[in-house]
PyMOL Python script that loads the backbone (N, CA, C, O; Angstrom):
from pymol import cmd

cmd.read_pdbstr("""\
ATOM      1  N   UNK A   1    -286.695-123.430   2.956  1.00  0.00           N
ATOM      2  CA  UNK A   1    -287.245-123.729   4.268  1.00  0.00           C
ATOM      3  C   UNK A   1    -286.508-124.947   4.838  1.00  0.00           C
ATOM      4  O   UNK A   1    -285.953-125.837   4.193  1.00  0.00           O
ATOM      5  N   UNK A   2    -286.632-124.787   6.508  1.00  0.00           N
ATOM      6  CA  UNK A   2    -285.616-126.327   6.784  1.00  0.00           C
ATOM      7  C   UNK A   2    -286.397-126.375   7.706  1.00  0.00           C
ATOM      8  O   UNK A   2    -287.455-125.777   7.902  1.00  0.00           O
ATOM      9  N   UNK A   3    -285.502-127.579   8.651  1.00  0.00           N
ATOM     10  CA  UNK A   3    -286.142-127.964  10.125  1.00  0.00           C
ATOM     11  C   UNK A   3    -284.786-127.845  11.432  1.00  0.00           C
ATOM     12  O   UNK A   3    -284.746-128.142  12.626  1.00  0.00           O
ATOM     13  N   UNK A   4    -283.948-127.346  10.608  1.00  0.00           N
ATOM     14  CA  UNK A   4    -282.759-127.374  11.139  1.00  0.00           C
ATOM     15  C   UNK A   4    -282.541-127.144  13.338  1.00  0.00           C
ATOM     16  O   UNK A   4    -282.029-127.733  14.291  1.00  0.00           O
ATOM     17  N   UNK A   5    -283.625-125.469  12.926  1.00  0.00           N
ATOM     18  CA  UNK A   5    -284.104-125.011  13.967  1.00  0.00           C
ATOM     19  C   UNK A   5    -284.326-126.550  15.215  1.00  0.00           C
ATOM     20  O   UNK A   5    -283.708-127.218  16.045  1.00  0.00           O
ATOM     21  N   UNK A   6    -285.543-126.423  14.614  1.00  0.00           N
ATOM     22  CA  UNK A   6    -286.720-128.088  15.382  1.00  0.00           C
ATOM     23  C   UNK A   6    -285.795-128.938  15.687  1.00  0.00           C
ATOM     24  O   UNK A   6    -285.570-129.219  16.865  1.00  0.00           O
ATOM     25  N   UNK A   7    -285.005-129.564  14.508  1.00  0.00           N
ATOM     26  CA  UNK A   7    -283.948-130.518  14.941  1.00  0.00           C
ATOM     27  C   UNK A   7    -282.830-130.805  15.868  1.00  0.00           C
ATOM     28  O   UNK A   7    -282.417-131.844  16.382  1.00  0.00           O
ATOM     29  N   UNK A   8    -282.297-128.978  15.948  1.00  0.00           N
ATOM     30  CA  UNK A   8    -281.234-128.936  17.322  1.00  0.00           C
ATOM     31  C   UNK A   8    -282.107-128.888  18.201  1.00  0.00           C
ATOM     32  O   UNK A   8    -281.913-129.823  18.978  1.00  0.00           O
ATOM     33  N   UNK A   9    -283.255-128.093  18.587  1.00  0.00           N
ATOM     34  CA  UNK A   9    -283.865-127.820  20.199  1.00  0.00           C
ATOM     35  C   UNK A   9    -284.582-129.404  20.191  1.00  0.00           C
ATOM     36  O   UNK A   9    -285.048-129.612  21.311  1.00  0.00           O
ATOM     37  N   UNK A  10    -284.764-130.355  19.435  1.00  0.00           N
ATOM     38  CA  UNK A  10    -285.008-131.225  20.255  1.00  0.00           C
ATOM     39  C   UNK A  10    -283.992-132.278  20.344  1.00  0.00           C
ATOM     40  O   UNK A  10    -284.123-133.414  20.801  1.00  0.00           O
ATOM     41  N   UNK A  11    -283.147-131.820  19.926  1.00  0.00           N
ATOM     42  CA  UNK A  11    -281.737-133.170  20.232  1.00  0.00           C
ATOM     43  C   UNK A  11    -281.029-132.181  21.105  1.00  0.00           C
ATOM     44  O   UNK A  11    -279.875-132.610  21.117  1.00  0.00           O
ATOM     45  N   UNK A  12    -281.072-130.848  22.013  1.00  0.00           N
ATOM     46  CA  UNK A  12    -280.888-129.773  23.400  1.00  0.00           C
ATOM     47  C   UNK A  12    -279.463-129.644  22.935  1.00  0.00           C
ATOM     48  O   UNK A  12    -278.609-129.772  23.812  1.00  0.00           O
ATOM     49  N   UNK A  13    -278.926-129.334  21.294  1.00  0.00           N
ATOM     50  CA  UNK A  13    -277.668-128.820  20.907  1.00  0.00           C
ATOM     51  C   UNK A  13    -278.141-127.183  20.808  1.00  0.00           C
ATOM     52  O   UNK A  13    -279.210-126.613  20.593  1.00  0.00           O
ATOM     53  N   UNK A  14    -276.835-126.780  21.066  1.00  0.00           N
ATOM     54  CA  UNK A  14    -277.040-125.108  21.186  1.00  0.00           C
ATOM     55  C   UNK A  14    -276.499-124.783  19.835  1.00  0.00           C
ATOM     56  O   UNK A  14    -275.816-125.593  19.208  1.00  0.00           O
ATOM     57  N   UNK A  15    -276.865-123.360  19.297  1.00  0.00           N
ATOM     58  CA  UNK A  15    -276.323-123.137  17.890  1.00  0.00           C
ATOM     59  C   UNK A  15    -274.740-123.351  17.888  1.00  0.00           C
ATOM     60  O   UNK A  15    -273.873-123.711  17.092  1.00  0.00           O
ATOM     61  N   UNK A  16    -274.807-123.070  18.780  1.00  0.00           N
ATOM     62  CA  UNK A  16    -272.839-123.814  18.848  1.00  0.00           C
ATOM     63  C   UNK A  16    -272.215-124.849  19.026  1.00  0.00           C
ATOM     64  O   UNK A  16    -271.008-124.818  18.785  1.00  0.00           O
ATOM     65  N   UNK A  17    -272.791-126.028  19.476  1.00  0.00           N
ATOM     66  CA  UNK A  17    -272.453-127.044  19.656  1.00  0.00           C
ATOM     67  C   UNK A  17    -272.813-127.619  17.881  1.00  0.00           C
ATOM     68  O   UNK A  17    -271.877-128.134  17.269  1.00  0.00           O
ATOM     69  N   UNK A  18    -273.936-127.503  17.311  1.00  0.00           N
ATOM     70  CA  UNK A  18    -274.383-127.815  15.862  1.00  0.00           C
ATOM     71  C   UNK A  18    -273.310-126.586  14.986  1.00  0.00           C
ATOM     72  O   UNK A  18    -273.591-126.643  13.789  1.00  0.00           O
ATOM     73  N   UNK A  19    -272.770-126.075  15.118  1.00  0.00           N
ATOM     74  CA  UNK A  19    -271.375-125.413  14.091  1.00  0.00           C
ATOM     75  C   UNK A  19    -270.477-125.749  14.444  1.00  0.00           C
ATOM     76  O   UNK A  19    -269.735-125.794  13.463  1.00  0.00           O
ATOM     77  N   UNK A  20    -269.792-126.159  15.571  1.00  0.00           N
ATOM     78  CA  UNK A  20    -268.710-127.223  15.922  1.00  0.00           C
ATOM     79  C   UNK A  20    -268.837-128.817  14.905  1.00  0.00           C
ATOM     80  O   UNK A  20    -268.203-129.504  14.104  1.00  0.00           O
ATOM     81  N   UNK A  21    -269.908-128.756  15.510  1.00  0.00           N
ATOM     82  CA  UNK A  21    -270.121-130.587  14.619  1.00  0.00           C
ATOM     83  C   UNK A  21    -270.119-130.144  12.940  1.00  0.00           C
ATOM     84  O   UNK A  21    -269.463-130.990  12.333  1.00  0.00           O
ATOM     85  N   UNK A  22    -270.379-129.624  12.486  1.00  0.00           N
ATOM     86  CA  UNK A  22    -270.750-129.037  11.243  1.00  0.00           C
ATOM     87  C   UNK A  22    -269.740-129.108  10.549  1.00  0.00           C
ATOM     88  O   UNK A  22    -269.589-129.954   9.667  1.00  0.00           O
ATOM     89  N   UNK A  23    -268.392-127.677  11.042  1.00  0.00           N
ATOM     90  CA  UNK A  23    -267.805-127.111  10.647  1.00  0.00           C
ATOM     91  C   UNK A  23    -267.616-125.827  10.059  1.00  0.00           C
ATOM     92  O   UNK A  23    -266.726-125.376   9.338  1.00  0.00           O
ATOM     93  N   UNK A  24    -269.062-125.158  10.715  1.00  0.00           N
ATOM     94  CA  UNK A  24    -269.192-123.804  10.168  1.00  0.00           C
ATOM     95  C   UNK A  24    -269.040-122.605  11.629  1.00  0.00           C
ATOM     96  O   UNK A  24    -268.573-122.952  12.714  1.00  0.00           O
ATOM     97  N   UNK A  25    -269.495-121.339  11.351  1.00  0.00           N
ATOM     98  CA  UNK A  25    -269.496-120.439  12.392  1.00  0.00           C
ATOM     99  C   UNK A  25    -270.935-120.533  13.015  1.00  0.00           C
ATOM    100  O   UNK A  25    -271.849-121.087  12.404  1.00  0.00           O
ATOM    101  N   UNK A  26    -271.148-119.792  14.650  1.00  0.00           N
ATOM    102  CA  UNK A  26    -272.530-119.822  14.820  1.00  0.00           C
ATOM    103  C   UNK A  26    -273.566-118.862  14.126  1.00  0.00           C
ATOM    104  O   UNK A  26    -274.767-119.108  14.020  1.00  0.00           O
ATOM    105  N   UNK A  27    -273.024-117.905  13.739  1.00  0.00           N
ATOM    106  CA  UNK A  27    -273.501-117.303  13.101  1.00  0.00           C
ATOM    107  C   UNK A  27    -273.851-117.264  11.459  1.00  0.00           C
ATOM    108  O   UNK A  27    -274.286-116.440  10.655  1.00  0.00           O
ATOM    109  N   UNK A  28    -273.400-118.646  11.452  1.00  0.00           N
ATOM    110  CA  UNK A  28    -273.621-119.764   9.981  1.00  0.00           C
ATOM    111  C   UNK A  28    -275.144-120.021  10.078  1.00  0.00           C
ATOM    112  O   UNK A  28    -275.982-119.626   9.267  1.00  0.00           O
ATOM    113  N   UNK A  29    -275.409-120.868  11.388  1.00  0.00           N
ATOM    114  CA  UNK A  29    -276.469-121.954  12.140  1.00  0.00           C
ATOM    115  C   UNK A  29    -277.491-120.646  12.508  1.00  0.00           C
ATOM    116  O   UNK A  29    -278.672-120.989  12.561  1.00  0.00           O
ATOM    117  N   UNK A  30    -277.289-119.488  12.720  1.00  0.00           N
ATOM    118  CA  UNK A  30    -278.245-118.253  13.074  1.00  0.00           C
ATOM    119  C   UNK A  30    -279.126-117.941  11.474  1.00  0.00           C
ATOM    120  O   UNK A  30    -280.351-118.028  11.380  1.00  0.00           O
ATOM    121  N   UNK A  31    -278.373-117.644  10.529  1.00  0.00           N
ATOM    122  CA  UNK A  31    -278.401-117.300   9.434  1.00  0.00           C
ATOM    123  C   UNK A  31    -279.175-118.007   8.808  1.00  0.00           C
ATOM    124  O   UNK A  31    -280.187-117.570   8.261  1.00  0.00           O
ATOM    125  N   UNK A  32    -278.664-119.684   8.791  1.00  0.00           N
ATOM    126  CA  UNK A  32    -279.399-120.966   8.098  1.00  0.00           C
ATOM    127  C   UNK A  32    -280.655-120.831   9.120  1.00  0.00           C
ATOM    128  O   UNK A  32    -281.579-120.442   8.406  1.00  0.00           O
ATOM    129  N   UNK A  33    -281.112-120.962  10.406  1.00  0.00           N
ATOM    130  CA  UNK A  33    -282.126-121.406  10.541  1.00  0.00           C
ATOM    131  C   UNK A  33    -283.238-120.029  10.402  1.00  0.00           C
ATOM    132  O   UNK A  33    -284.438-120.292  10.327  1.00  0.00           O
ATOM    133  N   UNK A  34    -282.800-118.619  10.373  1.00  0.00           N
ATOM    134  CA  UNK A  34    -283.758-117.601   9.699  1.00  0.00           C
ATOM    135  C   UNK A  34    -284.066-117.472   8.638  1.00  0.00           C
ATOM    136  O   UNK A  34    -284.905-116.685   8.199  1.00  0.00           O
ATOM    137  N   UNK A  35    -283.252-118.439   7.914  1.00  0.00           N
ATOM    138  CA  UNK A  35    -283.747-118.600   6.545  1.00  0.00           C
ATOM    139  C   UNK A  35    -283.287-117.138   5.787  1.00  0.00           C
ATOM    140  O   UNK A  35    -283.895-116.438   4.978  1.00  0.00           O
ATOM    141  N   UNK A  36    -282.127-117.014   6.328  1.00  0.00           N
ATOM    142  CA  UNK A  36    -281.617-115.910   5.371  1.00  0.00           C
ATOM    143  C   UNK A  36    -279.907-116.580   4.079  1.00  0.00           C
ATOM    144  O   UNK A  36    -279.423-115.972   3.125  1.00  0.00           O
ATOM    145  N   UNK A  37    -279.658-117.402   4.426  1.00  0.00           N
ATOM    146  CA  UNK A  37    -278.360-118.475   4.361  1.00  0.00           C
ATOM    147  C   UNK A  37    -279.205-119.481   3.482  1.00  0.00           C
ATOM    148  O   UNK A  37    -280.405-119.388   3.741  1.00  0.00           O
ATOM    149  N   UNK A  38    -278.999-120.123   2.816  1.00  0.00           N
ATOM    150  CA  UNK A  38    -278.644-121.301   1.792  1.00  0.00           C
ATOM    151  C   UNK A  38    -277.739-122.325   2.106  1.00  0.00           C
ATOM    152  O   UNK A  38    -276.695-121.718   1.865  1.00  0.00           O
ATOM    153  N   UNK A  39    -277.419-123.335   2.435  1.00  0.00           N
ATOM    154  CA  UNK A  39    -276.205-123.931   2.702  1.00  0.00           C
ATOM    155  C   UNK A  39    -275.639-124.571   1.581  1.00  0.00           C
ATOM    156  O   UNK A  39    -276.360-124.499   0.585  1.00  0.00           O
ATOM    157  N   UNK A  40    -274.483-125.228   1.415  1.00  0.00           N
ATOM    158  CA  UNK A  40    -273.893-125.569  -0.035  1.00  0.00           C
ATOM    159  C   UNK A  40    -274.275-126.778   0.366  1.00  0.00           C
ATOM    160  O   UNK A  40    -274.352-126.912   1.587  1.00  0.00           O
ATOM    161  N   UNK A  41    -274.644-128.066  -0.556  1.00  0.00           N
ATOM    162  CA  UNK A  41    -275.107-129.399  -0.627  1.00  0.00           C
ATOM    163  C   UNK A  41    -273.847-129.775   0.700  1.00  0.00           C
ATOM    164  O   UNK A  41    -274.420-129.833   1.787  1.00  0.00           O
ATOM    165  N   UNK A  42    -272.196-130.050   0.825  1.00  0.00           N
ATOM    166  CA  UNK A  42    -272.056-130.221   1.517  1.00  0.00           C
ATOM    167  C   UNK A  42    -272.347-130.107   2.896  1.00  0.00           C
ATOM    168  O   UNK A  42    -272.351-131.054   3.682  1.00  0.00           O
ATOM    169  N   UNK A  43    -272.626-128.751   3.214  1.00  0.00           N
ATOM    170  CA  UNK A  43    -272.976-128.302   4.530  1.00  0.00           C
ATOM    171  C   UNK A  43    -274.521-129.042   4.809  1.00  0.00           C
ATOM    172  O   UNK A  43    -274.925-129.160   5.965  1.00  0.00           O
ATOM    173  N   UNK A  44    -275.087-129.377   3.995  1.00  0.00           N
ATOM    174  CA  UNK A  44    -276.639-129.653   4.245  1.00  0.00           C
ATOM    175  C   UNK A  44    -276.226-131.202   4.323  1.00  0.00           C
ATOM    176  O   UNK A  44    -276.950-131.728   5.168  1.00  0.00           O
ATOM    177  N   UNK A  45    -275.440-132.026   3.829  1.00  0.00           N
ATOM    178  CA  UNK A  45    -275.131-133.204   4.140  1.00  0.00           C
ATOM    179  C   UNK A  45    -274.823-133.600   5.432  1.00  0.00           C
ATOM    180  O   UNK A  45    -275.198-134.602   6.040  1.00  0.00           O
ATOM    181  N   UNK A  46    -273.941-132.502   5.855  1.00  0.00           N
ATOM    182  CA  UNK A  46    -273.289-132.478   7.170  1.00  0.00           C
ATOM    183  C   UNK A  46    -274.531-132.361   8.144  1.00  0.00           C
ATOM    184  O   UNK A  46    -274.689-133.170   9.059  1.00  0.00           O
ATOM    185  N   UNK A  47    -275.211-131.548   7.957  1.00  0.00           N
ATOM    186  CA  UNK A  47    -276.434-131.289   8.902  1.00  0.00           C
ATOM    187  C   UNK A  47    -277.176-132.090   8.889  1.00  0.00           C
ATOM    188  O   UNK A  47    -277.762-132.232   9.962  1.00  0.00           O
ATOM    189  N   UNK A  48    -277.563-132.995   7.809  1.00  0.00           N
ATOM    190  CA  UNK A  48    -278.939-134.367   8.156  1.00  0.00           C
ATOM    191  C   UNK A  48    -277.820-135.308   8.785  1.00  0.00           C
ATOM    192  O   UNK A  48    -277.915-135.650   9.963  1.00  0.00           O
ATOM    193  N   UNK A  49    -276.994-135.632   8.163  1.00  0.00           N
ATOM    194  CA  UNK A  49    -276.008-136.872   9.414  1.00  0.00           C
ATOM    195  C   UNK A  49    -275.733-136.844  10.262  1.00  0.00           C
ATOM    196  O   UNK A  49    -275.356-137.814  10.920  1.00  0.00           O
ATOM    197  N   UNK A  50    -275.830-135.285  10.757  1.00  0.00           N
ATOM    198  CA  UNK A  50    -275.826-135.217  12.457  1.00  0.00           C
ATOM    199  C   UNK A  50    -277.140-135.510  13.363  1.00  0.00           C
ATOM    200  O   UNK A  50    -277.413-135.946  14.481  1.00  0.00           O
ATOM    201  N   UNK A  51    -277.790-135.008  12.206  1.00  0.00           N
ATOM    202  CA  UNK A  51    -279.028-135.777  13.090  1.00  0.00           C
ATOM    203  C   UNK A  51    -280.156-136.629  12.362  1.00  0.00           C
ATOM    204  O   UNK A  51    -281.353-136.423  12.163  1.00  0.00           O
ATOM    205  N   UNK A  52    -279.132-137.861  11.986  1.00  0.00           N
ATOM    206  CA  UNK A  52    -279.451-139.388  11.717  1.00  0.00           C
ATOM    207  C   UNK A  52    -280.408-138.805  10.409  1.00  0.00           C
ATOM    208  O   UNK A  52    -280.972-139.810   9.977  1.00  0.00           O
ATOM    209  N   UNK A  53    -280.780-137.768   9.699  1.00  0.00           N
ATOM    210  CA  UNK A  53    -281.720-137.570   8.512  1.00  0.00           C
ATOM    211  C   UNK A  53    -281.712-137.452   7.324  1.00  0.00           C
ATOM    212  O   UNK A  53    -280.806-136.661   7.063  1.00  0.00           O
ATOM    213  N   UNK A  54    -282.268-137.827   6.294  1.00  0.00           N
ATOM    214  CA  UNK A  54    -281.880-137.651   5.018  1.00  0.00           C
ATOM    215  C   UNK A  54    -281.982-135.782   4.804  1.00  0.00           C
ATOM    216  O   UNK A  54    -282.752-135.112   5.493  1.00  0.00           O
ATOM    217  N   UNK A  55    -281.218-135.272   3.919  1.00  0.00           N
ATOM    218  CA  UNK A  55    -281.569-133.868   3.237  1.00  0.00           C
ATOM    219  C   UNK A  55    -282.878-133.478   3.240  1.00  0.00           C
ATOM    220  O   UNK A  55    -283.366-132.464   3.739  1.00  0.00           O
ATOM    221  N   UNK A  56    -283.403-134.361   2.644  1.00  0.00           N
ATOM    222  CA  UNK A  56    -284.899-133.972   2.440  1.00  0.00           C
ATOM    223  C   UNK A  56    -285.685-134.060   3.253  1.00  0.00           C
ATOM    224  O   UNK A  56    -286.869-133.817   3.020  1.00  0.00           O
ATOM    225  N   UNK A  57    -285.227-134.446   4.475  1.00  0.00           N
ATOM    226  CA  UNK A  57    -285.823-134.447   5.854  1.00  0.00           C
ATOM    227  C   UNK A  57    -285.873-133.523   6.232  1.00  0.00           C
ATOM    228  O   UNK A  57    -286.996-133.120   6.535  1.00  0.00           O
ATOM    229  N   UNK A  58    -284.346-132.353   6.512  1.00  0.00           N
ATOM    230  CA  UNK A  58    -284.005-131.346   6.930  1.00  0.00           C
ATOM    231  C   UNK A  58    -284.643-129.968   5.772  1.00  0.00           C
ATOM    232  O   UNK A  58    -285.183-128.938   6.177  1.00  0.00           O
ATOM    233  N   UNK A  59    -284.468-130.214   4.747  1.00  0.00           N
ATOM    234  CA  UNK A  59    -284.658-129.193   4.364  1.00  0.00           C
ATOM    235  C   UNK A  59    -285.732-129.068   2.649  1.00  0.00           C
ATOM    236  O   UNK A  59    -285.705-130.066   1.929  1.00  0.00           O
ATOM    237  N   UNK A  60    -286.302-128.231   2.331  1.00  0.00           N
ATOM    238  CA  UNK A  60    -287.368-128.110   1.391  1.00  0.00           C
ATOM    239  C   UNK A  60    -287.092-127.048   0.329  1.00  0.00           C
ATOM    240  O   UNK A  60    -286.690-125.891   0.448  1.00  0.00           O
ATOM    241  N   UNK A  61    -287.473-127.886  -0.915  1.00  0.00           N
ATOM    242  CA  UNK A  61    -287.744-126.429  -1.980  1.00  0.00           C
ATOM    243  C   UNK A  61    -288.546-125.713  -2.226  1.00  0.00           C
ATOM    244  O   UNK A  61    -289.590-125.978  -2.823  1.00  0.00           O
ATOM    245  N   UNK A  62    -288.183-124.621  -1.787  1.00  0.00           N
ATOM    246  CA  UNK A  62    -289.497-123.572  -2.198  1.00  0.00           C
ATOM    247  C   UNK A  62    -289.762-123.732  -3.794  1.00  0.00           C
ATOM    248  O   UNK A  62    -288.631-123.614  -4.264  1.00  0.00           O
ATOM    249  N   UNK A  63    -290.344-123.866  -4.493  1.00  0.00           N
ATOM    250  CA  UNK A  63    -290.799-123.484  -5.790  1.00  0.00           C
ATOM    251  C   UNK A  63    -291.743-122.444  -6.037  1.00  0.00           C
ATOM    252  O   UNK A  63    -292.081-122.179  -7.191  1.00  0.00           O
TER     253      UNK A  63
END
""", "prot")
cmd.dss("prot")
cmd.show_as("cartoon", "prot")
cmd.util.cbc("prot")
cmd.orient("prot")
């Protein structure tokens, strides 16, 4: 589970502007926020520093 979603619509980045900054495709940022995608620790690094958050801000373990 993440917040990835929540996090771009309220900082008004489009799924494309957040895979530009990233370094992935938009259809990376589609994938990750349906929760069908996993991201690799890098990519999830990349995503809380874009928006000022720790990992564990952005994203959760299911157990």
């Amino acid at each position: 589970m993440n917040s990835v979603r929540e996090l771009r619509t309220e900082s008004t980045m489009t799924q494309q502007d957040l895979a530009d900054c990233v370094g992935v495709t938009r259809q990376t940022i589609i994938a990750l926020e349906g929760g069908a995608y996993t991201p690799s620790l890098t990519l999830a690094l990349r995503i809380a520093r874009t928006f000022g958050k720790s990992v564990e801000q952005v994203f959760t373990l299911n157990e």
